[in-house]
N, C-alpha and C positions, 0 to 999 in steps of 0.2 A: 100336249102332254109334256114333252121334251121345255118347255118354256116354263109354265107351272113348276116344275122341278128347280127349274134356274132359279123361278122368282123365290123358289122355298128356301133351296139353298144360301140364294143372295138375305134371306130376310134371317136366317139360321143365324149367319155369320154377323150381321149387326147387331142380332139380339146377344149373341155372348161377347160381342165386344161391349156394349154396353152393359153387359153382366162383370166383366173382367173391369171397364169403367169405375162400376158401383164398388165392387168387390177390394178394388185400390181405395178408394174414396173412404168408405169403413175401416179401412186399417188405417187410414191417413188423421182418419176422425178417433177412432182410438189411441193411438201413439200421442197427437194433441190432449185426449182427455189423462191421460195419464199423467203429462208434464205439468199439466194443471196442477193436477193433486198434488205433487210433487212442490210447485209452487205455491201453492194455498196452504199447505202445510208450513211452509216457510216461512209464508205471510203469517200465518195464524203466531207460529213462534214469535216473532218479532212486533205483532202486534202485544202481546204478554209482555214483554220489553218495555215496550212504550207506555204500556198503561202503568208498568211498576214504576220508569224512572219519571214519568207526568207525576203521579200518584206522589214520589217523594218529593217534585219538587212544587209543586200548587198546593194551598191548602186544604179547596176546594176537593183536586183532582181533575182530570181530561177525561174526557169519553171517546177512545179511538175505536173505531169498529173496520170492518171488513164484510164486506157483501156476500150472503150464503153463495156457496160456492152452486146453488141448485140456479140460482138467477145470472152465471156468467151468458152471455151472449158470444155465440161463434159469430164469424165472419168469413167465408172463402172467395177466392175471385172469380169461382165458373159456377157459385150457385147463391141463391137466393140470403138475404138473412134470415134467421129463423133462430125460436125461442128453444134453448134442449130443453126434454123434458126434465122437473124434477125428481133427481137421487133419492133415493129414501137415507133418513140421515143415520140408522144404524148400519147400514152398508159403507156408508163414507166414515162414521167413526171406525170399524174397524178395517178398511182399507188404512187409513193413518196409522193406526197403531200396527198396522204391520210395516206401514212403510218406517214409523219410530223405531222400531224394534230391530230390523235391517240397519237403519242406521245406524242405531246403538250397538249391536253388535259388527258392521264395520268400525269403527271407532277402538273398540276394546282388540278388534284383531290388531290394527296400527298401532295401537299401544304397546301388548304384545312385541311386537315385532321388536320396537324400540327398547325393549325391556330385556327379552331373549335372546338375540344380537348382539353381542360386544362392537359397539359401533367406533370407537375411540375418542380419540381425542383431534382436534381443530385447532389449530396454535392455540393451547394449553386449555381449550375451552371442550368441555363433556357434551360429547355429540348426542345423547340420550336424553341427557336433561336438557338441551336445549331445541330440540325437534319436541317433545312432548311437551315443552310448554307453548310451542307456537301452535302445535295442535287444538289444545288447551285454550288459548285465547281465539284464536278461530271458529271455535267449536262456539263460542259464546261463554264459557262455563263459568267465570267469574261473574256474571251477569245473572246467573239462577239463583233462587231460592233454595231449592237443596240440589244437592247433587249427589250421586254413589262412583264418580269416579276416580274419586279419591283413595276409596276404601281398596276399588278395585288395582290401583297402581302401588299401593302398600303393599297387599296381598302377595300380588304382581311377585316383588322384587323382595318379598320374605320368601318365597318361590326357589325364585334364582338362587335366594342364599344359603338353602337348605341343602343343595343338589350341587353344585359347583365347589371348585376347589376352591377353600377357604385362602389360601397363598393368595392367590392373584384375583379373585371376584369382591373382595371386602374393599379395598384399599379403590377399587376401583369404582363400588355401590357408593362409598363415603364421598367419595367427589360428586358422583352423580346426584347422587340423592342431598348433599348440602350444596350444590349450585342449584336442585330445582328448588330447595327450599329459599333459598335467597331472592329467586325470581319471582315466584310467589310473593315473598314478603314484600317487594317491590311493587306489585300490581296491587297487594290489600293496601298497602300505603296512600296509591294513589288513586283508589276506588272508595266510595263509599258502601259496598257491599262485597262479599268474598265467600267461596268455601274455606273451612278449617285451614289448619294451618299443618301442612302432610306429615310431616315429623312429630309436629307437637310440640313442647318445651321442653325437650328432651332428646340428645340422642344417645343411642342405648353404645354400651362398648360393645362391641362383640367379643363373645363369650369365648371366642379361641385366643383370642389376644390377650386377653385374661388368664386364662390358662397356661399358657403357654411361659407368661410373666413369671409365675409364680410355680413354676414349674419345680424349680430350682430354689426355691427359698427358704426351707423348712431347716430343720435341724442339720449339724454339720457332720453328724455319728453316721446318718445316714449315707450321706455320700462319699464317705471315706472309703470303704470299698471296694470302689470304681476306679476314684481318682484323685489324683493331688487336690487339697480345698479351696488353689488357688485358680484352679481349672471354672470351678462352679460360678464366679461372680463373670468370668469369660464368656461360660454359656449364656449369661442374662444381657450381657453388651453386647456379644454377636446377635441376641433377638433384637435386641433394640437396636441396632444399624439395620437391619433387617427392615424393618418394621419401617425406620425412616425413610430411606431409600425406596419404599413403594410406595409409603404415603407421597415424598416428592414425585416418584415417578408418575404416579397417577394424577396432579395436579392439585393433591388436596389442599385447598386455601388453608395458609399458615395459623390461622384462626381457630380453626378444626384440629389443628397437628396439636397446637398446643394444649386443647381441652384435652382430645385425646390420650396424649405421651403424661400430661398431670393423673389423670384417672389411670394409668397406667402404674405410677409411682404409687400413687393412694392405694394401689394393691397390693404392689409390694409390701407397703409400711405397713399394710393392715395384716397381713402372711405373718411377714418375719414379728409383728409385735403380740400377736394371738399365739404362735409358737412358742416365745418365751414365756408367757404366762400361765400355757398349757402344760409346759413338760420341763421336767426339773433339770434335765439335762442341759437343755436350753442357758439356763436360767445360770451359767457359770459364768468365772471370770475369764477365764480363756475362749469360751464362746462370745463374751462383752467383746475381747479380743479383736476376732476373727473378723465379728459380722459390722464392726468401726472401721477394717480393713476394707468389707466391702464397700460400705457406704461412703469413702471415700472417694473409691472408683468411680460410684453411679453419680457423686458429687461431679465428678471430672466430665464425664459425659455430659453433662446435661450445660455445662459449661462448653462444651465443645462443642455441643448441639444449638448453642446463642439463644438467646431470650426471644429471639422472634419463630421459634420452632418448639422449644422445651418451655418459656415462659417459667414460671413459679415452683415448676416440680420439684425440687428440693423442699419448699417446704411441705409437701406432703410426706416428709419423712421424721418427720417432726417427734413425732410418738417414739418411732424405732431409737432415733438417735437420743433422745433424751433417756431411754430405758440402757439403754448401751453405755452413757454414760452413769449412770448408778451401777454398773456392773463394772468396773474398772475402775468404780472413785476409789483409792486407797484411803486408810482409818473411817470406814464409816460410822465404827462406834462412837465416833465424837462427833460426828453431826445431828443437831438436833432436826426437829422436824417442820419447822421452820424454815433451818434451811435448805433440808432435801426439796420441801414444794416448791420455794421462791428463786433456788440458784439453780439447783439440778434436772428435777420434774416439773416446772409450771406447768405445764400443759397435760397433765398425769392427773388424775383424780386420786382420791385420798385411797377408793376402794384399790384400784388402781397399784397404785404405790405398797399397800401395807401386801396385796399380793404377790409384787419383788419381793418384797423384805424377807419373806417368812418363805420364797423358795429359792432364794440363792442360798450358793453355796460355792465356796473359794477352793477350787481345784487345782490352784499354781501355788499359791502360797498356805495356804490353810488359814487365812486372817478371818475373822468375825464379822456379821452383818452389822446392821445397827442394832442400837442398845435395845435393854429389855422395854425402858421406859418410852421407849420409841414407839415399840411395838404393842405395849401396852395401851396408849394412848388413840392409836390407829385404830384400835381391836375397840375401843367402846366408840370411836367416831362411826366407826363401818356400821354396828349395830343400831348406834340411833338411825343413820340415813334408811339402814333395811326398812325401821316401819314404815317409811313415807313414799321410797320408791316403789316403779311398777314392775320394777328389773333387778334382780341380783346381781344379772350379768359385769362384769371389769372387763370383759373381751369389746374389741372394735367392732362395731356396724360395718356390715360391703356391703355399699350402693354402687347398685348396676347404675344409675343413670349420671350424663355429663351438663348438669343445670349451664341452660344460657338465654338469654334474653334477647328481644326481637329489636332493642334497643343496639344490644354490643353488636348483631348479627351486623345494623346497618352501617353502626360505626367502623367497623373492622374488616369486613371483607369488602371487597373492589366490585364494582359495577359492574356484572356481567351482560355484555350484547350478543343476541342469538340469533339477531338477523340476518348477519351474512355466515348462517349456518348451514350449507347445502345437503340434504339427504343423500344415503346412498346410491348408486346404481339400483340397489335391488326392492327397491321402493319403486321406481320408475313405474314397474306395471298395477299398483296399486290403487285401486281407485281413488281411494279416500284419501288420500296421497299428493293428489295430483295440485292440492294447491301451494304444497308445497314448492312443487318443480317448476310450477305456470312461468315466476318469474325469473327463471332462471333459463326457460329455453329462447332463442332468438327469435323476434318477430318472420311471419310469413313475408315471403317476397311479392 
């Protein structure tokens, strides 16, 4: 009896190690089957690859396939070969797409991070825009037919801009965001296929900068008030050192400074030349004065600021200063109208012009505008143009947007390399991350 028990207990104790045996061997077969997926999925992507860039380069086309993942054959070293059964393939389709969809959503968290992060700068290089585009090429993306990750990195960082202090988040998005677009425009260059182009043909001013310009530009009734009038053209040169001093601070390519600080002018002129036309106050000889005094100044600035920073912006003042000089021409009654278009106003439309004429008014001297016949002349031109135009309007258009070409981008800004761009510390523990740091940690001993 005493023996039986032995042999029972001794056969008890082989049968669960051989259960605990089996019981490893199923999770070991698991764990495998999963990396599979894992892999197949991979494959399958890359196989999509191959067949796009065969496809473009054969007339014909390739036929690359890949073996249903239901006919893989295992192999282990303590048992037998053997066929797995087959998958059903609506289970494997949606195992993939969750495994896609993981991925996808790792991916947009790294993004994220890169976005939300004030990561800095790298000797002088935007540490955001250049981890998000190594991502980016990693990830394959210039490689697909379409993609939403674009949409979502715009989004992204209209985000950040909405919510953050405009001082210090603009000046710093504008580097970011116009170094990832140059990187970009270097990878469609050198690819026969690309997603859009992230900015577009366009980049926008931001609207506080704008604001902020023309803060100060209006009428000079208004600000007396407060303060002396020569305080007010102060106000606009303390924004604009401002303003420069974080565009350099931030690394903005000089390229960008310039488009920018011009659109910036273009507001101005467009301010102060819609005010004079608007309001009769404006429209004096002592304001012609005043606002010749300013325009001096922002002359001097922009002179001080060198052409490889301020570029052209004087002449976006073009409108102001030629209206400014019809307001300080002395004897206008003898200039005909000829000469006011050809010497004083070229760049003044006629509707333009006859709207000085008929609201100035001489507040220093009390001297006369132009002549009747002047103005007579103006008054039947303006009425024929009415029937044919779409617009009444003599006031200036503001365009938000800074037109540039993918031509000037390559000519003009400098080659940026993001390769020896190391990621933060605080990326370390991130999965999707990790190829970034691969080679950056030292080989095993």
């Amino acid at each position: 009896m005493e023996d039986e028990l032995l042999k029972t207990q001794k056969s008890s104790h082989e049968n669960m190690k051989k259960l605990n045996d089996l019981e490893s061997r199923y999770s070991h077969l698991c764990r495998n089957f999963e990396n599979l997926e894992l892999k197949h999925t991979s494959l399958e992507e890359e196989n999509q690859i191959l067949r796009q860039r065969a496809l473009s380069l054969s007339p014909r086309g390739l036929s690359v396939a890949i073996r249903p993942f239901s006919e893989v054959i295992w192999h282990t070293e303590s048992s037998p070969t053997f066929k797995m059964l087959p998958v059903p393939h609506n289970l494997l389709d949606t195992r993939r797409s969750k495994i896609a969809a993981e991925r996808h959503e790792e991916y947009q968290d790294l993004l994220k991070r890169c976005i939300k992060e004030e990561l800095g700068f790298n000797e002088g290089k935007p540490m955001a825009a250049c981890l998000m585009y190594k991502c980016l090429l990693h990830w394959g993306v210039f490689e697909a037919e379409r993609t939403t990750i674009f949409d979502f990195i715009i989004a992204s960082i209209n985000s950040v801009l909405k919510v953050e202090s405009e001082k210090d988040v603009l000046p710093y998005w504008l580097a970011n965001a116009s170094a990832l677009l140059c990187l970009l425009q270097r990878n469609l260059r050198s690819s026969n296929s690309g997603p859009p182009v992230l900015i577009g043909r366009t980049l926008p001013a931001p609207k506080a900068i704008r604001s902020k310009s023309g803060r100060r530009t209006g009428p000079p009734n208004e600000w007396a008030e407060k303060q002396p009038l020569s305080s007010h053209w102060d106000h606009i040169i303390n924004f604009l050192d401002s303003l420069m001093e974080r565009l350099r601070n931030n690394y903005v390519p000089s390229f960008f400074v310039r488009k920018l600080i011009t659109q910036v002018f273009s507001f101005i002129n467009i301010q102060l030349f819609n005010s004079l036309l608007l309001r009769r106050e404006c429209c004096t000889f002592s304001n012609g004065e005043y606002v010749k005094s300013g325009l001096q100044v922002l002359e001097k600035w922009i002179a001080d600021a060198t052409e490889e920073y301020a570029g052209a912006a004087g002449d976006e003042l073009n409108y102001i200063r030629q209206a400014v000089g019809f307001l300080i021409l002395p004897q206008k009654r003898k200039k005909t109208l000829e000469e006011i278009k050809q010497e004083i106003c070229s760049a003044l439309s006629v509707r333009q012009i006859y709207r000085i004429c008929t609201m100035y008014w001489d507040d220093k001297y009390g001297a006369q505008s132009v002549s009747t016949e002047v103005v007579a002349t103006m008054r039947d031109m303006v009425n024929k143009e009415s029937q044919n135009l779409l617009s009444n309007s003599f006031l200036l258009d503001d365009d938000l947007s800074i037109p540039f070409s993918a031509e000037e981008i390559s000519k003009s800004v400098p080659v940026l390399d993001p390769s020896n761009i190391e990621p933060p510390p605080s990326f370390r523990p991130i999965q999707a991350a990790q190829f970034l740091i691969q080679h950056l940690d030292p080989p095993a001993a």
